[in-house]
N, C-alpha and C positions, 0 to 999 in steps of 0.2 A: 616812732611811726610804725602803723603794724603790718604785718604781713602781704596783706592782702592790699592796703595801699600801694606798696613799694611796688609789687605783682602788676599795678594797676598803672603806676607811673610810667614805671620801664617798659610795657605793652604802649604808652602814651609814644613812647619814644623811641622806641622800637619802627612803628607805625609810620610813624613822622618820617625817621629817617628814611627809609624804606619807599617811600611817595619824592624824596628828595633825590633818591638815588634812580626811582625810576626816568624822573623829567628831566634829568639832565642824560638819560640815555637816551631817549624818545626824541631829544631834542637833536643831541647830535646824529642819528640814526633819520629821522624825518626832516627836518628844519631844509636843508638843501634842495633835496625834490621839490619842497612845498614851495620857496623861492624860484626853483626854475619852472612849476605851472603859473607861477602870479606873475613872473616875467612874461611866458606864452599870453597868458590871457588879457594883459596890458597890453602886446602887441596889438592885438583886435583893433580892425579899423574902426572907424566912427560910424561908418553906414552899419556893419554889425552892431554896435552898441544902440542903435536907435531902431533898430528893430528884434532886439530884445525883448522890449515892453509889449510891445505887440503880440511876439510867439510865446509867450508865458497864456495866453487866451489862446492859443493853436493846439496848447500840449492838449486840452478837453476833449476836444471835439476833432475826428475826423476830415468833417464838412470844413468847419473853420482853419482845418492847415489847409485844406485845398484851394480854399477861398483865398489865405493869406498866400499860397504862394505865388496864385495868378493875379493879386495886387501888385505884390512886390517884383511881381519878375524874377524871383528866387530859385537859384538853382538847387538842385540833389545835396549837393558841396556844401554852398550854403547855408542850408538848411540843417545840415549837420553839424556846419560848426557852430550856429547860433544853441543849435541844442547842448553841444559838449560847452560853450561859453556859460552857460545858464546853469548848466548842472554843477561844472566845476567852481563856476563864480560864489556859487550859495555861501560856501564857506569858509570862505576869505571875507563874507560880511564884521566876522568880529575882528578883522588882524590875522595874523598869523597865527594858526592851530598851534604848531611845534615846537614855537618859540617856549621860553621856561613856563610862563603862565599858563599856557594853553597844554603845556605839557603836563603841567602838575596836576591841571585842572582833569584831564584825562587819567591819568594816574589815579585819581582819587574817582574816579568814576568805574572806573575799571574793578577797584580794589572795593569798591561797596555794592559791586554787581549790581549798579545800574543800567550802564548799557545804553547810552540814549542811541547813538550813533550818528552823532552831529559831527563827527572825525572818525575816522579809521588809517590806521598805517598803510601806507601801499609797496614801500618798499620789502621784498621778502626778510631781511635783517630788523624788520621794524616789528612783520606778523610773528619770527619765531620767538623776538625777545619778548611780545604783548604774554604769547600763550605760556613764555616759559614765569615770567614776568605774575598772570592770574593764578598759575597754581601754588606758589608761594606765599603771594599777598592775598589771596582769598581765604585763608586759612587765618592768615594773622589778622587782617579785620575781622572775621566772627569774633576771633578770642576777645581781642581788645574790643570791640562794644559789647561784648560779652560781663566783660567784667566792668566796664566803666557803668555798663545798669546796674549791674550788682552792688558796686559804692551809690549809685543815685539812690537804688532802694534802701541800702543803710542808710543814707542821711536822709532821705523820706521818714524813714520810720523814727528815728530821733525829731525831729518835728513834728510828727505824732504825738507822740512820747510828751515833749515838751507844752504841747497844746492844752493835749488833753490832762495834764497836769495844772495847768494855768485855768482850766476850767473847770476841774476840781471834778474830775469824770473818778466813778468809781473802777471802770478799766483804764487803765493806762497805757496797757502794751497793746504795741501798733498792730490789728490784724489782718491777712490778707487782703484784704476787702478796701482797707481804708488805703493800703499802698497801689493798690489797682485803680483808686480812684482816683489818689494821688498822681500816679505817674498817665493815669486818663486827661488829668487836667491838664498835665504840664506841654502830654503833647498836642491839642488840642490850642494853649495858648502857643504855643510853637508853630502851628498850621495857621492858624489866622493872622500871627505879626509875619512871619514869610510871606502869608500870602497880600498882604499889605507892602511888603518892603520891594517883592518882583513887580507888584502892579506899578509901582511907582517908577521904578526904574525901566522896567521893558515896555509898558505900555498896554498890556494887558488888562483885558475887565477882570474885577476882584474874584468874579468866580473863575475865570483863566487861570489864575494865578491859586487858589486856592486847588483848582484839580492838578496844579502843577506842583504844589508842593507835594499832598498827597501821594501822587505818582511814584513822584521822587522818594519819600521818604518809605515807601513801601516797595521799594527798589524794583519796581515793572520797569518804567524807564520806556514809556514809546517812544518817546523822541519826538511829538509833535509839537511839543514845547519844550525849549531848552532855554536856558538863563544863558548871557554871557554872549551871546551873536550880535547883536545889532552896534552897530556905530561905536566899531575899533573897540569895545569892550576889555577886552583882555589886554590894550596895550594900554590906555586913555583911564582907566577907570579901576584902577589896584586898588584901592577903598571895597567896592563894590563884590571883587576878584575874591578878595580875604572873608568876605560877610557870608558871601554864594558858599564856601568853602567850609566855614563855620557852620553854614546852615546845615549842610550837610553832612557832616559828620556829628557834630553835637546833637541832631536829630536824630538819626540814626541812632545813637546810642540812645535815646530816650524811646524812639521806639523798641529796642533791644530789654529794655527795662521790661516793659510793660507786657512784651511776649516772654521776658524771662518768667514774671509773673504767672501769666496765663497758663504755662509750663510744668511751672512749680505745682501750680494749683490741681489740675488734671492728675499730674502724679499722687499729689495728696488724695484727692477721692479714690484712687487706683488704690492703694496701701491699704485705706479705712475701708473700701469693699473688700479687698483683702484677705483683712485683718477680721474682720466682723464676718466674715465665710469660716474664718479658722477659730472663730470664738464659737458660732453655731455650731460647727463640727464638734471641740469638745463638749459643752454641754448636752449635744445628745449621745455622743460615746459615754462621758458620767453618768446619763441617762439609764442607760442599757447596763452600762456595770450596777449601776444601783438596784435594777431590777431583779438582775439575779445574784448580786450576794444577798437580796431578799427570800429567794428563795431557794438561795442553799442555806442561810437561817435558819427557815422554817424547815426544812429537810431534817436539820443538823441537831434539832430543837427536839428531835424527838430520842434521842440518842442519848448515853450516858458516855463519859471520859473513855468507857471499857468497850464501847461500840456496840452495849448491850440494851435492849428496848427497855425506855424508863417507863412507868406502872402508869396506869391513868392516859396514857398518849394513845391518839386517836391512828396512830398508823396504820393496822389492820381491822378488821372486822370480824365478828362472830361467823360470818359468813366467807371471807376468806382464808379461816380459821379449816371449816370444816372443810372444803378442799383441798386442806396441804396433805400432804404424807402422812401416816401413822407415826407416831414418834416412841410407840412403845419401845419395853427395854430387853426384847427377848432376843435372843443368840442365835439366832434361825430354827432350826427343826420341826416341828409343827407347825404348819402354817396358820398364821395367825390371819384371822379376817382384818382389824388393825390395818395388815399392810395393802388391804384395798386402799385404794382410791375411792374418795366421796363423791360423785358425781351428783347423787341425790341431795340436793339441799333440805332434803326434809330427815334424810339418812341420820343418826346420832350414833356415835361409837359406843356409849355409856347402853343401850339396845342390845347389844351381844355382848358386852364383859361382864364377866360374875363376878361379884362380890370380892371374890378369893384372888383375883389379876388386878396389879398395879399397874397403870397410865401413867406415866408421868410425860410431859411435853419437853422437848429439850430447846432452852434457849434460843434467842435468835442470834 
């Protein structure tokens, strides 16, 4: 098995464990409280429970609580506990939150930075173990769907591979492209059977259930819909409990895949821009050196091994000529016209020397 499996396993199980160890602490840590409010709230006389349904149409409107209390003859009192009945009842609709199920369930919501907020700890031993609890497990779920998209996009790409072999494609190997579409497809069918499997189960219209999984699997988490509440859910309905569970994490990692993707991808153009910035930079530095060992060349070209002017080279001119210094060969004493200066370009030194006085030029 290679590396990066085993990597991937043990992050499986790592994970797991880590979810198992939370809900059995959540439970012990919550479970009792939550027991002595459903004890409270069970006491609730029966005139309170019957006008429950009623103040759920009070909470709206102003006008409507006032109206409702001078139907009912509702006192201040009253009024209040019907309100704290109604708030705390909501969520006791699935069973018990803190029981193991409800705890795991939470655990694993926690740990994928959902958030719905369909439960929360109340007791202070419950909120410091949650927060000490997130920065642990937050960390180890990115790794691990981190790496479980990583093996989905290996074995995505080997079905590539495979495919386009079976179909006699002249590229074979899997490219970016086709694994982005791949893992576009996979969660895609993952959002519409979920969102198929909650409409059936909770009762929701398909497109409910569709912006529920959504939600969910892009870990916003409003909490306007949640899985797992209605009719004892979590105690009744462990089938259901494992499926919700699976949905969730095995999505999550298939969305992990496909942002891995996305990720990958952005870096790569990053690199090729680059890369092709530091390719233009040399070619136009080769550019420039090119242009001037052209013209230390030509410089160079006029020159002999001895640093002395080769015969026929255009380097000076007849007229640059007659401007230089006098180069005759005399020892100073009589001042030699020679050692004028030509200013005159029409001036010729040959004009004042006689016959009988040698010139000679001395090299350059």
């Amino acid at each position: 098995m290679k590396r990066q499996n085993v990597r991937t396993l043990s992050l499986v199980v790592c994970t797991f464990t880590y979810l198992l160890i939370g809900a059995a602490v959540f439970d012990s840590l919550e479970s009792r409280t939550e027991a002595k409010r459903w004890e409270f709230l069970q006491g609730i006389t029966s005139y309170t429970r019957i006008l429950m349904h009623t103040y759920v149409y009070a909470l709206a409107n102003k006008a409507v609580k006032s109206n409702f209390v001078k139907k009912y003859n509702v006192t201040a009192e009253d009024y209040r506990m019907m309100e704290i009945v109604i708030i705390e009842n909501k969520p006791h609709k699935a069973g018990p939150q803190w029981k193991f199920a409800g705890a795991f369930y939470f655990a694993t919501v926690v740990l994928a930075m959902i958030g719905y907020g369909h439960s929360t700890p109340v007791t202070i031993g419950g909120k410091a173990f949650c927060m000490a609890y997130a920065m642990v497990g937050i960390p180890l779920g990115l790794v691990m769907f981190q790496s479980i998209g990583e093996r989905l996009n290996k074995f995505a790409s080997i079905i590539i591979r495979r495919a386009k072999r079976y179909m006699h494609c002249t590229q074979t190997e899997a490219t970016e492209m086709n694994l982005m579409l791949a893992t576009g497809m996979l969660s895609s069918i993952i959002i519409t059977t979920g969102a198929a499997v909650f409409s059936r189960y909770e009762g929701w219209s398909y497109f409910d259930s569709f912006y529920y999984c959504f939600v969910t699997l892009t870990t916003i988490g409003f909490g306007d819909y949640v899985a797992l509440q209605n009719d004892q859910a979590l105690i009744n309905k462990p089938g259901y409990v494992a499926l919700s569970l699976v949905f969730i994490l095995f999505g999550l990692a298939v969305v992990a895949a496909s942002i891995n993707l996305l990720v990958l991808r952005f870096m790569t153009m990053q690199a090729e821009d680059a890369k092709r910035n530091e390719q233009d930079a040399q070619q136009a530095a080769a550019a420039a050196f090119s242009t001037q060992q052209l013209a230390y060349d030509v410089e160079s070209s006029n020159f002999n091994m001895h640093g002395k002017l080769l015969p026929n080279s255009n380097y000076t001119t007849d007229y640059d000529e007659t401007l230089s210094i006098c180069s005759c060969t005399c020892l100073g004493g009589a001042r030699c016209l020679n050692h004028e200066t030509f200013v005159d370009p029409d001036f010729r030194p040959t004009d004042i020397i006689e016959s009988t006085l040698s010139l000679k030029r001395a090299s350059v």
